[in-house]
FIVOFI-847760 format. One record per residue (C-alpha): residue number from 1; x, y, z. Coordinates in steps of 0.05 Angstrom, whole numbers. Layout:
BEGIN
(node NUM,(X,Y,Z));
...
END
This chain:
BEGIN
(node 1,(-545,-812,1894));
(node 2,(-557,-763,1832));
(node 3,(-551,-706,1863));
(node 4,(-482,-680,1886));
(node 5,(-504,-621,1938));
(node 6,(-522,-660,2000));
(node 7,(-469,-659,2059));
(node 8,(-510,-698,2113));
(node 9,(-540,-764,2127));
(node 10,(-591,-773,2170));
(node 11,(-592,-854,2196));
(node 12,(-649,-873,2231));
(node 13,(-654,-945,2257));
(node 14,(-710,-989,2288));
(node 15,(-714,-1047,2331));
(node 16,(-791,-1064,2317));
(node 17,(-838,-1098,2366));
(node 18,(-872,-1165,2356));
(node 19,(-937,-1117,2345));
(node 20,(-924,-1084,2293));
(node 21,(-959,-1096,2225));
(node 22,(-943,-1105,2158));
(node 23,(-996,-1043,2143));
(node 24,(-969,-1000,2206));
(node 25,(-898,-1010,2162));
(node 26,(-918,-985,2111));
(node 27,(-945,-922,2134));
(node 28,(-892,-912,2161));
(node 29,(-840,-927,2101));
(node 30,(-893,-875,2056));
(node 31,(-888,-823,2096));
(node 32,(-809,-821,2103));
(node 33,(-813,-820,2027));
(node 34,(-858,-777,2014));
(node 35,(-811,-720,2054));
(node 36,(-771,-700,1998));
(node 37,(-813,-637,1968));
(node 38,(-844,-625,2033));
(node 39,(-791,-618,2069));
(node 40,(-734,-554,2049));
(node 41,(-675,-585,2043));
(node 42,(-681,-662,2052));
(node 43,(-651,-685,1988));
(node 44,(-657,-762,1970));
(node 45,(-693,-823,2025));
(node 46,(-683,-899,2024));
(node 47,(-720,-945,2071));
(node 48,(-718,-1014,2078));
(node 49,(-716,-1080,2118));
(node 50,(-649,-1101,2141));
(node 51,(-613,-1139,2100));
(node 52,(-546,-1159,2133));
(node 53,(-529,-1229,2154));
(node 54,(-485,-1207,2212));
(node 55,(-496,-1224,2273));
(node 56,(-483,-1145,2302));
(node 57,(-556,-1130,2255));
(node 58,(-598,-1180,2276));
(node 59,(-636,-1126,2322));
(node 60,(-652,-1071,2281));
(node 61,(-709,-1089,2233));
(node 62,(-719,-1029,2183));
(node 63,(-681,-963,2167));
(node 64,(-680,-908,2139));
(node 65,(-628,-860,2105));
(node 66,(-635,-790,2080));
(node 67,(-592,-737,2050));
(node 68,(-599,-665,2082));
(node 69,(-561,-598,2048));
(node 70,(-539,-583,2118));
(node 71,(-554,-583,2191));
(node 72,(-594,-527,2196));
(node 73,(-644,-569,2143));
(node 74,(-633,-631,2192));
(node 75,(-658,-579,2253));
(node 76,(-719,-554,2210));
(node 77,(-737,-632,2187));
(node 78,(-736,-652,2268));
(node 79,(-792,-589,2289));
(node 80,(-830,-601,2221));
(node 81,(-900,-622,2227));
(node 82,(-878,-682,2181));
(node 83,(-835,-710,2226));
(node 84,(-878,-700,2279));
(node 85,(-932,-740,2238));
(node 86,(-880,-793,2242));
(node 87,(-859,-797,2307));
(node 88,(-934,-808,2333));
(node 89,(-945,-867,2284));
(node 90,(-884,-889,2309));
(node 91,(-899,-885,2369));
(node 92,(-954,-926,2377));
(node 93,(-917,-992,2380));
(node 94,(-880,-994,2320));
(node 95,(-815,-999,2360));
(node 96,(-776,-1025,2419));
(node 97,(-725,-977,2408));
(node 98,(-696,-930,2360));
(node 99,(-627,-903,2346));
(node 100,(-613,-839,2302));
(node 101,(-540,-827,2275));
(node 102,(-526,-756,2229));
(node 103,(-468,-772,2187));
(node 104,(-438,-710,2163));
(node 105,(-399,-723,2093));
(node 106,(-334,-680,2090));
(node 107,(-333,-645,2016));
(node 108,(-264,-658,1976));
(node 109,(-226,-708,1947));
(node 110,(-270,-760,1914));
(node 111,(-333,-747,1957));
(node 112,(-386,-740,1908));
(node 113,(-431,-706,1955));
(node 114,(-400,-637,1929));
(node 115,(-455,-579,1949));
(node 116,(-439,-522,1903));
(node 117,(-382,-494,1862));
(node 118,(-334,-497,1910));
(node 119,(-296,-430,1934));
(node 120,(-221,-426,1942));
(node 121,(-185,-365,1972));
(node 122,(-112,-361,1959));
(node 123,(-76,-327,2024));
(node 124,(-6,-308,2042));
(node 125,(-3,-321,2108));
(node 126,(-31,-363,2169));
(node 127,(-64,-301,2195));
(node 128,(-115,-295,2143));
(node 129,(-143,-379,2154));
(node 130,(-186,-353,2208));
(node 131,(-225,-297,2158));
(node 132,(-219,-349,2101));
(node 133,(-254,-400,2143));
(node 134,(-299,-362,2178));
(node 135,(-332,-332,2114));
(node 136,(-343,-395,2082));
(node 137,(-279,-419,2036));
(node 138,(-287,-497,2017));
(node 139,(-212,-492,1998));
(node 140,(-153,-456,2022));
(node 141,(-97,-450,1975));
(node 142,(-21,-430,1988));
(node 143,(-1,-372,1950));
(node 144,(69,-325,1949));
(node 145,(52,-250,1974));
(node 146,(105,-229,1925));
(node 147,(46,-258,1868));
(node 148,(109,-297,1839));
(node 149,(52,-358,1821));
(node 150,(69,-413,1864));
(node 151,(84,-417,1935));
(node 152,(155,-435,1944));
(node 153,(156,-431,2022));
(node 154,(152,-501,2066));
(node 155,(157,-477,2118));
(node 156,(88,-420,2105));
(node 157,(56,-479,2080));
(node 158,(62,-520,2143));
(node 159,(45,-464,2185));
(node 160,(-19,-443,2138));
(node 161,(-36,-515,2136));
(node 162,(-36,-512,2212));
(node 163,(-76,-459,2221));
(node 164,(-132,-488,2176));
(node 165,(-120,-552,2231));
(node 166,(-139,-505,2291));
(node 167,(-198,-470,2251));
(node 168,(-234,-524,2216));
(node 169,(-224,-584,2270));
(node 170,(-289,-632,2230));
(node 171,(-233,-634,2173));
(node 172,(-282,-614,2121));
(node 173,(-236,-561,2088));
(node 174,(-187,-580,2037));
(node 175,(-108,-547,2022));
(node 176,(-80,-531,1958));
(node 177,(-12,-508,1939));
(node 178,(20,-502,1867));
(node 179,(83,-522,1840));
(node 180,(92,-460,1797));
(node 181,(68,-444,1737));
(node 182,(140,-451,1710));
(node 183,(150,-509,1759));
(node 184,(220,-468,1780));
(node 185,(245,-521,1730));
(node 186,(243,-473,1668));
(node 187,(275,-398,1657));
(node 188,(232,-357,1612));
(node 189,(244,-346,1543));
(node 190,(238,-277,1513));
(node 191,(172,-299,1485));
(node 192,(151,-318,1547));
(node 193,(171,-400,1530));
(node 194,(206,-443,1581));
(node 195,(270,-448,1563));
(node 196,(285,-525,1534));
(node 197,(313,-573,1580));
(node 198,(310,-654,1577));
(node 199,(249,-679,1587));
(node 200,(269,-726,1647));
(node 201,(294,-678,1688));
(node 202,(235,-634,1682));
(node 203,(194,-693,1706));
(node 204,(238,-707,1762));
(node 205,(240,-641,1787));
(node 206,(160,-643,1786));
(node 207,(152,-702,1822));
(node 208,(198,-691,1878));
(node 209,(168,-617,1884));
(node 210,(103,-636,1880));
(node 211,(117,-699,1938));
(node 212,(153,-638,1969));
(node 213,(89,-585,1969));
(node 214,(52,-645,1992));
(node 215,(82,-661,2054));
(node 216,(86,-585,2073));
(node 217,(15,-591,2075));
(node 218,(13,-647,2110));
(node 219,(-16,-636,2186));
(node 220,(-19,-718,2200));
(node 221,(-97,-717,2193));
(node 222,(-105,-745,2122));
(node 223,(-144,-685,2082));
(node 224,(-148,-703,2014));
(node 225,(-106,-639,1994));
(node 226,(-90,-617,1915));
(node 227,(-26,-601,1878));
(node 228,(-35,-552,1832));
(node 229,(4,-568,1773));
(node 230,(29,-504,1717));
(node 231,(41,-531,1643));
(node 232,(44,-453,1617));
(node 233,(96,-459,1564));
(node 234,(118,-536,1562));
(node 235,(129,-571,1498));
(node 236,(59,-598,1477));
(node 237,(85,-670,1472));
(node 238,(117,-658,1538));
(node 239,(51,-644,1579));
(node 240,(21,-711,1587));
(node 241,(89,-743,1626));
(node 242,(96,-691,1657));
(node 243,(32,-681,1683));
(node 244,(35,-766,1698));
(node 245,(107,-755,1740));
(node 246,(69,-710,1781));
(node 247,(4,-760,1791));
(node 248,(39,-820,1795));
(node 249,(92,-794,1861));
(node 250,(37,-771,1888));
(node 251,(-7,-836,1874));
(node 252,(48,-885,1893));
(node 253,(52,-855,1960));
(node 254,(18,-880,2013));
(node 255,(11,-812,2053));
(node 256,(-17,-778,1990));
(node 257,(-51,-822,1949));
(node 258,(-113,-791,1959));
(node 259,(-91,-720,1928));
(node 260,(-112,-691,1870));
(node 261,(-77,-656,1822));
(node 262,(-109,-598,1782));
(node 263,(-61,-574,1718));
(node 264,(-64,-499,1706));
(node 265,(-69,-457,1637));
(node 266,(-61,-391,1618));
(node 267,(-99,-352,1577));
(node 268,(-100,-274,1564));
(node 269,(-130,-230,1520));
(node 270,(-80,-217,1473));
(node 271,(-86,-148,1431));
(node 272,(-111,-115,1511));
(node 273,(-45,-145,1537));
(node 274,(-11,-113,1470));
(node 275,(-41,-37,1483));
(node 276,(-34,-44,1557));
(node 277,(37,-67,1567));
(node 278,(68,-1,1560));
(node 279,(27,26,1608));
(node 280,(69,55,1666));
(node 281,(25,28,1716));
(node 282,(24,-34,1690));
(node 283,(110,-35,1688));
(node 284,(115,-5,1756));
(node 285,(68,-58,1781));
(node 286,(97,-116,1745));
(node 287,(165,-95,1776));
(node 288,(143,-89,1845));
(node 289,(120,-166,1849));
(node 290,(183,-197,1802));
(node 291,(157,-210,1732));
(node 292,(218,-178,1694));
(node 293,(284,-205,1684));
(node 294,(341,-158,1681));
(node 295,(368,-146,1603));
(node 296,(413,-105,1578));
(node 297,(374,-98,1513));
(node 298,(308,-83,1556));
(node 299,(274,-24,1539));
(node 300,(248,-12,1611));
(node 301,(298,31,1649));
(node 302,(285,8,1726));
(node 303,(302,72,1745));
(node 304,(235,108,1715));
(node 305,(186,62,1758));
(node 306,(222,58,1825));
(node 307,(248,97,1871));
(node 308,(336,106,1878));
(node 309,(329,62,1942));
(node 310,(279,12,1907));
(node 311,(325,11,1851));
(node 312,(390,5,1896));
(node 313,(349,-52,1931));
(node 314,(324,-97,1873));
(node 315,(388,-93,1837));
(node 316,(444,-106,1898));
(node 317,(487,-165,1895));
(node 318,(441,-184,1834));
(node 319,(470,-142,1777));
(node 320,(500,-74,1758));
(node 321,(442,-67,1696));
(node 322,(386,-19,1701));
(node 323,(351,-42,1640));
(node 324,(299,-97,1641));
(node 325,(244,-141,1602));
(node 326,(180,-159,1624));
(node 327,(158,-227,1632));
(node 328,(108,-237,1576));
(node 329,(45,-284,1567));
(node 330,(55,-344,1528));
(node 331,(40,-342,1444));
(node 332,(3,-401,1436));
(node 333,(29,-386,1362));
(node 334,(104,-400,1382));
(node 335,(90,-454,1423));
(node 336,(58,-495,1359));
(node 337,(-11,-492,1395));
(node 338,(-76,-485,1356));
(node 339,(-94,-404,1348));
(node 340,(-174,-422,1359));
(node 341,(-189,-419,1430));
(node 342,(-236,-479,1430));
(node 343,(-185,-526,1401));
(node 344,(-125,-498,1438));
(node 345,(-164,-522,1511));
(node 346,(-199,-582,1477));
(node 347,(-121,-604,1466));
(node 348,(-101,-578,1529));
(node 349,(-149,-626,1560));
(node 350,(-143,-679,1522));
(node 351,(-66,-690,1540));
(node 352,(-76,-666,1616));
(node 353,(-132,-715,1610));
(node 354,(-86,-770,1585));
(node 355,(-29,-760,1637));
(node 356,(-86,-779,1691));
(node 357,(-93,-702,1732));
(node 358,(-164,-692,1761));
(node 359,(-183,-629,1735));
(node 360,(-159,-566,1686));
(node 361,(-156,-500,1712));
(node 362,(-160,-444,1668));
(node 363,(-129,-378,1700));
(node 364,(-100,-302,1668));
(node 365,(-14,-298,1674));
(node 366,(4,-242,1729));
(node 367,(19,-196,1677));
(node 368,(-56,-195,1641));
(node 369,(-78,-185,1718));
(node 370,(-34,-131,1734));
(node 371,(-63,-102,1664));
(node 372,(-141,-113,1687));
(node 373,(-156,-173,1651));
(node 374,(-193,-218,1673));
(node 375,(-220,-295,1650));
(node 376,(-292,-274,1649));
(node 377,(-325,-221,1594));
(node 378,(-393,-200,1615));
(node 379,(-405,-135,1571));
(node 380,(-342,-115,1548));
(node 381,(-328,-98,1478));
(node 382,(-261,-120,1459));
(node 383,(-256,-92,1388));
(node 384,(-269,-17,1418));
(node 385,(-189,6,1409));
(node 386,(-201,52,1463));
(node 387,(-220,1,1514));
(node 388,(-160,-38,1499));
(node 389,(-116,20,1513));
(node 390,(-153,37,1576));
(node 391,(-129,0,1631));
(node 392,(-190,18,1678));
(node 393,(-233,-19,1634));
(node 394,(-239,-86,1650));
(node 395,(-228,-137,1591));
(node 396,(-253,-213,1595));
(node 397,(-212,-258,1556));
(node 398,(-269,-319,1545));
(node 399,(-351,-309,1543));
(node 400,(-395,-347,1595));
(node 401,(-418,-394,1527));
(node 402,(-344,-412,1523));
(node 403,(-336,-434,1589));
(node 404,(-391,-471,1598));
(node 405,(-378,-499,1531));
(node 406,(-307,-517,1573));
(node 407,(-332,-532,1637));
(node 408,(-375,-588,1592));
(node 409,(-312,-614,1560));
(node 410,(-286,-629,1622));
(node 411,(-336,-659,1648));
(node 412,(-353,-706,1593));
(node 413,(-271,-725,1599));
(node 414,(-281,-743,1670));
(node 415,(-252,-683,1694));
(node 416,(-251,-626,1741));
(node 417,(-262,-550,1716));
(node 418,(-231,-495,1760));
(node 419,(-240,-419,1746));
(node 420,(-189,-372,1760));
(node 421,(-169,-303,1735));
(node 422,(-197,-237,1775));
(node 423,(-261,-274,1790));
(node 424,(-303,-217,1823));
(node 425,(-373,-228,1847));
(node 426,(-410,-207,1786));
(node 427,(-362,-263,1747));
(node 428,(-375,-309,1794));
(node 429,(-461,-299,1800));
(node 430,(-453,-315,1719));
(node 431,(-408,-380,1734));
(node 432,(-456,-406,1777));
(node 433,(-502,-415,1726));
(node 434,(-453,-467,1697));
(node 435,(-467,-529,1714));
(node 436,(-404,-564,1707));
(node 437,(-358,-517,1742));
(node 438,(-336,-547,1809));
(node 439,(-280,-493,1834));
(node 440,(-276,-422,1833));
(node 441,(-207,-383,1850));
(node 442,(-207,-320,1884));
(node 443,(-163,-269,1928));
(node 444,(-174,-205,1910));
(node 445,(-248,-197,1923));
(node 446,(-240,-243,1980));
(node 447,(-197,-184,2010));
(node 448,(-193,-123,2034));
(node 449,(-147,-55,2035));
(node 450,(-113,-42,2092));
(node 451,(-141,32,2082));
(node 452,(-222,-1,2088));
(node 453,(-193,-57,2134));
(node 454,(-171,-2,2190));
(node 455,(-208,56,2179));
(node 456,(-179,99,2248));
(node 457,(-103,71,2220));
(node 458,(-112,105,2169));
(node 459,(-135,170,2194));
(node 460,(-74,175,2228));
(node 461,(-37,173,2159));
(node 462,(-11,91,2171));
(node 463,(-25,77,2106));
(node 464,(-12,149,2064));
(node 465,(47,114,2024));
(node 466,(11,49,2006));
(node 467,(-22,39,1946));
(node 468,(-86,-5,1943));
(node 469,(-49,-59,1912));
(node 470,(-53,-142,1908));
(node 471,(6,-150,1968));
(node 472,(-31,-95,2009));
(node 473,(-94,-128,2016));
(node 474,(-120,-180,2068));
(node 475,(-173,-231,2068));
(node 476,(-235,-203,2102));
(node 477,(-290,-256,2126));
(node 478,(-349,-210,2103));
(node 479,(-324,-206,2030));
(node 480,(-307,-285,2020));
(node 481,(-377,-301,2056));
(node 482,(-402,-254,1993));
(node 483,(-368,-294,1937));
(node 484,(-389,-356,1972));
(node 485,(-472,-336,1966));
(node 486,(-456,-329,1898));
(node 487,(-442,-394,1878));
(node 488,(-512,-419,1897));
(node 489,(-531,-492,1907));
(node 490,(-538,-534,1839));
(node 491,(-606,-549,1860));
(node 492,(-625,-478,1875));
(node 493,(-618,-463,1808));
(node 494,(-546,-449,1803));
END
């Protein structure tokens, strides 16, 4: 097959009678051909004689095969006038009897029969599979409601990866879970660097925690899940065995050899991250969900972002200090990676590509999201010094040309692109475009505010102390069915 958006094949068999004719056959072969084109949504059609020598085919004389985008396009091929053209030449003694077998090809893992850029919805809980599912998510990833990156929780994994057991029982939907994007092997740095430690014990710990994340989502059915895999901040001649610990425990076990494992980067927009971090928004919000360390050098004084009791709470049995740091974005600078964009992910790639991971993924650090940036710039105009300052201007950090341009480099290294970074549905329309992008990330247009989610709650004054923020949201079915029709079939133009 060249085309990797069909989902379903349609097998239709023959025994023929001692009737029928060579010319009668060939009526019949042309007009199965001839359906792709007439026929919305009947990809690709193969007939032929049987070729088989065993003894189980000696029956059935000539088949057919044909890919369909879905089974609504199977149920408009079966009332077509087409098919109806072919039934009555079939009818009149071409065959002693037919049998008709839809085979519908579950999308993940190595399946090449991929029918759009796929959309995964990060959730927090179990509660939110059934929205996620029900609006159309191809992927449902494991994420920490805290936004600490990384879901650290077993035992939410299992019971997430459960719930996607109850609500998707044809096993076409796929789990992911990451392994931190500082691996909880590392401490930050104050320049945001993990914190040197030998280089086989950060591949140990990887392994065993991605073989770890991996049987958390493991529900005994065999989905070819993913292991997302952070490299923000390692030594660049550290990422390639690191990134091959994680694929080769994975690959050398027998319950998970069939998982892939996607390595995320981060990328920001630095001079917005640079006007926007003193923002007291921005602190308070980067405080509530854990990216600060306490320091008793810090210029942030805890005390001017939360309340006594959230101070009292956050600090007991931790320390006495009331100063802090945030956590900061990487420098690519400092970590002796190239300045220019284009060669900092070509090398990125090149040594993910080289430790034998699937695909790259390309996401924003918590703190550039808590900030409004975000991986995609439609119109924005990043040298405007005001727009850098303001923080309820959204700021891209890469062009659509750039990640195409990236999405092609992957591609042409065998590899995977995923999109991540505050992916709403006017980023995502322009992704879809891209022909070599195969995942996009999303939660927070994929949810909801509690306030819009339960309109009379709120009128009763449920909500009146919580803010509209990232823990405070839920997934709504309605909004992921909405990203989802944005990333349109490949051959619809997408």
């Amino acid at each position: 097959m060249t085309e990797a958006s069909d989902t379903l094949f349609h097998v239709v068999l023959y025994r023929l009678s001692e009737q029928t004719s060579d010319a009668q056959l060939d009526r019949v072969e042309r007009a199965f051909r001839d359906l792709p084109g007439t026929v919305e949504g009947v990809g690709q059609v193969w007939t032929g004689r049987n070729g088989s020598s065993s003894r189980f085919a000696a029956a059935w004389g000539f088949g057919v095969v044909m890919t369909l985008s879905d089974a609504e396009a199977r149920d408009r091929f079966l009332v077509h006038e087409a098919h109806r053209a072919i039934s009555e030449e079939a009818a009149d003694g071409f065959y002693d009897d037919v049998a008709v077998f839809d085979l519908e090809i579950r999308r993940g893992g190595d399946n090449p029969m991929a029918d759009r850029r796929k959309l995964l919805v990060s959730l927090f809980n179990p509660e939110e599979v059934r929205a996620a599912v029900a609006g159309g998510a191809d992927i449902i990833d494991c994420e920490d409601a805290t936004a600490k990156v990384g879901m650290f929780k077993p035992r939410t994994i299992g019971d997430i990866a459960f719930a996607v057991s109850q609500n998707d029982p044809q096993r076409r939907l796929r789990i992911s879970a990451n392994i931190g994007f500082d691996l909880r092997l590392y401490q930050n740095g104050p320049s945001g660097r993990a914190v040197a430690r030998s280089l086989e014990e950060v591949q140990a710990k990887a392994a065993q925690e991605a073989l770890g994340i991996a049987a958390a989502m493991d529900t005994g059915e065999g989905r070819p899940n993913i292991v997302k895999c952070g490299i923000d901040g390692l030594p660049r001649d550290w990422i390639t065995p690191v990134v091959e610990a994680v694929k080769s425990a994975l690959s050398q076990s027998s319950r998970f050899q069939n998982h892939q494992v996607i390595c995320g980067i981060l990328e920001t927009h630095r001079p917005a991250w640079e006007a926007r971090r003193g923002d007291a928004t921005v602190i308070k919000n980067l405080i509530a969900v854990g990216q600060f360390h306490f320091d008793p050098e810090g210029t942030i004084d805890i005390r001017d972002h939360l309340t006594p009791e959230q101070a009292e709470a956050l600090m007991r049995g931790v320390t006495d200090n009331l100063r802090a740091t945030l956590v900061e974005p990487y420098d690519p600078e400092r970590l002796d990676l190239p300045a220019d964009a284009k060669e900092r992910l070509r090398m990125m790639v090149d040594l993910i590509r080289a430790g034998g991971a699937d695909g790259v993924m390309i996401d924003t650090p918590v703190p550039a999201k808590m900030a409004n940036i975000s991986l995609v710039r439609l119109a924005d105009n990043p040298g405007d010094p005001e727009r850098l300052a303001d923080t309820g201007t959204k700021i891209g950090v890469f062009d659509v040309s750039t990640l195409r341009w990236f999405s092609e480099y992957c591609a042409y290294r065998f590899m995977e692109t995923w999109l991540a970074g505050s992916i709403n549905a006017e980023h995502a329309a322009a992704l879809s475009k891209i022909e070599h992008v195969d995942v996009v990330l999303n939660r927070g247009s994929s949810s909801e505010a509690l306030q819009k989610l339960y309109p009379a709650l709120d009128s009763e004054g449920a909500f009146e102390d919580m803010a509209d923020a990232r823990f405070s949201r839920r997934i709504r079915a309605s909004n992921v069915a909405a990203m989802a029709a944005t990333l349109v079939p490949r051959q619809q133009g997408g």
